[in-house]
C-alpha positions as CSV (number, residue, x, y, z in Angstrom):
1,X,-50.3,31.4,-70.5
2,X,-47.8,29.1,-71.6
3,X,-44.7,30.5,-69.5
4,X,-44.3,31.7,-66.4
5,X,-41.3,33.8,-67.1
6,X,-41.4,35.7,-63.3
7,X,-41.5,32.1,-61.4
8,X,-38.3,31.7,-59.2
9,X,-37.9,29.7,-55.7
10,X,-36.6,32.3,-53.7
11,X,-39.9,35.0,-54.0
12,X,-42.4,35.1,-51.3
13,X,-45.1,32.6,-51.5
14,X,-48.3,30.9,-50.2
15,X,-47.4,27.7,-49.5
16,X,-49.9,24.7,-49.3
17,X,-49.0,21.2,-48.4
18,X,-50.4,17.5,-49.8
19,X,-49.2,14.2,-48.9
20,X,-49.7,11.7,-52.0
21,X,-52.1,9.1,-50.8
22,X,-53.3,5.9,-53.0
23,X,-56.2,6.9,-54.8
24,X,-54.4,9.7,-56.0
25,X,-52.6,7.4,-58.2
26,X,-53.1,5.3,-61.4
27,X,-52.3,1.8,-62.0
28,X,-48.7,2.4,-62.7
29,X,-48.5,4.2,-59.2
30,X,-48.0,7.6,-60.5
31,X,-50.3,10.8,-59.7
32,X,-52.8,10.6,-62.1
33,X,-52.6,14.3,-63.8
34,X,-56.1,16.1,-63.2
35,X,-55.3,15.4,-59.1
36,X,-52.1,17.9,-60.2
37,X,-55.5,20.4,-60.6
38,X,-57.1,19.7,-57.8
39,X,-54.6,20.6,-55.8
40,X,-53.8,24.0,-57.6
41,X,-57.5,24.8,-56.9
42,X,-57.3,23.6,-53.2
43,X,-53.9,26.0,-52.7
44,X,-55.8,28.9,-54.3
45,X,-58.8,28.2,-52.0
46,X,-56.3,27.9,-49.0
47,X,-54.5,31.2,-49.7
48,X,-58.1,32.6,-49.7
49,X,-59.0,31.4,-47.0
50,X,-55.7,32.7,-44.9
51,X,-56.7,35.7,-46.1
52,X,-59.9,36.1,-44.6
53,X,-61.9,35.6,-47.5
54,X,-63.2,31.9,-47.3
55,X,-65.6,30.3,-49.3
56,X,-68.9,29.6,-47.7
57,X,-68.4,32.7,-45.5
58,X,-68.0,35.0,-48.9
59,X,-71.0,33.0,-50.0
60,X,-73.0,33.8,-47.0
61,X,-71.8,36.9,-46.2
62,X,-70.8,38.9,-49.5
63,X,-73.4,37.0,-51.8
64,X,-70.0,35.9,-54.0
65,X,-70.3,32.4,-55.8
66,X,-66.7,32.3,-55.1
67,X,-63.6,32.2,-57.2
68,X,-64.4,30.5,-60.3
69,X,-61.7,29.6,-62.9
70,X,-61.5,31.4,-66.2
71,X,-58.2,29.7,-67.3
72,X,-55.7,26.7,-66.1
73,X,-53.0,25.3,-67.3
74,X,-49.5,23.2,-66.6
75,X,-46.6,21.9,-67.3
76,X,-45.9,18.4,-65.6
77,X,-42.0,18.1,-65.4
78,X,-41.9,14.8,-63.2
79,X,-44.4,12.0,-61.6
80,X,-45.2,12.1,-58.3
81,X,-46.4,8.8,-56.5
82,X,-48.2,6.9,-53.4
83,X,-46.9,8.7,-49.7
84,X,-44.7,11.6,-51.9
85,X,-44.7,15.1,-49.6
86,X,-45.2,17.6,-52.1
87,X,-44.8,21.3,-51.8
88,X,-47.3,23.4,-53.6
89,X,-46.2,27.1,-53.6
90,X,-48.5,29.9,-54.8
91,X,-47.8,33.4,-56.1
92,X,-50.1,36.2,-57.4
93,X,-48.3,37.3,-61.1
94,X,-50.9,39.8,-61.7
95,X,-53.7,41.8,-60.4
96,X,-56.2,43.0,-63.1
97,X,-59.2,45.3,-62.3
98,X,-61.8,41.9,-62.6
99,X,-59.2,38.8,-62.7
100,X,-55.8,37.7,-60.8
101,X,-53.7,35.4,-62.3
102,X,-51.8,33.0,-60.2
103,X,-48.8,31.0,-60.4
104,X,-48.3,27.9,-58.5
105,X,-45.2,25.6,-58.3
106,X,-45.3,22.0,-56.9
107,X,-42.2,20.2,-55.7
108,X,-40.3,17.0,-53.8
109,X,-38.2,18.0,-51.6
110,X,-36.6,20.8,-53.7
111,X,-37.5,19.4,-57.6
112,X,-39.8,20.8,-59.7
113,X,-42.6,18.5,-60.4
114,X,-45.5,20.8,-62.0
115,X,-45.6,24.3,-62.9
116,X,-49.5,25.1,-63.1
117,X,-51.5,28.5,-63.8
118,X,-54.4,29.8,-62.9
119,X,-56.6,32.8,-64.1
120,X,-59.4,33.6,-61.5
121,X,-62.2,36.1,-60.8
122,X,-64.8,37.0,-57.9
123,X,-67.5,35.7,-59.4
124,X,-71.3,36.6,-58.3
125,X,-74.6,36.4,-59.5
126,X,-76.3,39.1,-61.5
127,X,-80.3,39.6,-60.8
128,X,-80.7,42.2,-63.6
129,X,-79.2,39.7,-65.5
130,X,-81.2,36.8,-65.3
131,X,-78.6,35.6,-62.6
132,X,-75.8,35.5,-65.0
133,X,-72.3,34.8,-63.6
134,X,-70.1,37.8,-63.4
135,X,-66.5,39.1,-62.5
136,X,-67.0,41.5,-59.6
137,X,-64.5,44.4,-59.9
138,X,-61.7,43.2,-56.9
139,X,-62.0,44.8,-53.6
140,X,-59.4,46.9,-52.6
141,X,-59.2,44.4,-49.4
142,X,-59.2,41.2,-51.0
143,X,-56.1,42.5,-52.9
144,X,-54.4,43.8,-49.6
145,X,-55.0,40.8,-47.3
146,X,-54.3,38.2,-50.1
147,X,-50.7,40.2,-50.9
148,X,-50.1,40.4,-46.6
149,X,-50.5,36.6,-46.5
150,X,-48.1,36.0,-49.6
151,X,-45.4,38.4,-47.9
């Protein structure tokens, strides 16, 4: 997904917020690019979570493994660096019947620093299986609460 032709500012949005610490950089004193990832992941577990679905709780209580990652990807337009406030905004692009893809935008102040991707499914153990990992058909519900939260 190399585009994100639907992205714009002004849409409703999750929004997720990370101060740049140290150890988040490299020697140059620039955000060293996979901690760009980690973040996207920790927005998307965020917005889950304000929506009611959190991750040990859909562990315990729903048997899911969670929300595993099927496909990432960015574009890095600027560096961040050491004590930078950055802005990560998240928007669903697309609901499919086993997979939402996600869109996430992270910015300084108001520049554009990274535009990332994500596809993602409910992923849960099948017994008849063998206990293979599988995409769980979305619930109704997860799609409602995670679309109230966006706005």
């Amino acid at each position: 997904m190399p585009s994100l032709p639907g992205s714009s500012a002004g849409t409703a949005c999750f929004v997720t917020n990370v101060r740049v610490a140290f150890g988040d950089c490299d020697p140059a004193n620039i955000v060293y690019f996979p901690n760009f990832y980690r973040w996207l992941d920790q927005a998307t577990h965020d917005l889950c979570e304000a929506a009611g679905f959190e991750l040990i709780a859909v562990r315990r209580d729903r048997q899911w493994v969670g929300f595993p990652l099927a496909e990432a990807g960015a574009r890095f337009h600027r560096p961040a660096t050491i004590n930078d406030l950055l802005r990560i905004e998240t928007r669903v692009k697309e609901w499919r019947p086993k997979m939402f893809l996600l869109e996430h935008r992270i910015l300084r102040d108001e520049v554009l620093l990274v535009e990332g991707w994500q596809t993602r499914f409910i992923g849960v153990h099948r017994a008849e299986q063998g206990g293979r990992l599988a995409a769980l058909p979305l619930p109704p519900e997860f799609i409602a609460a995670v679309n109230r939260v966006i706005g």
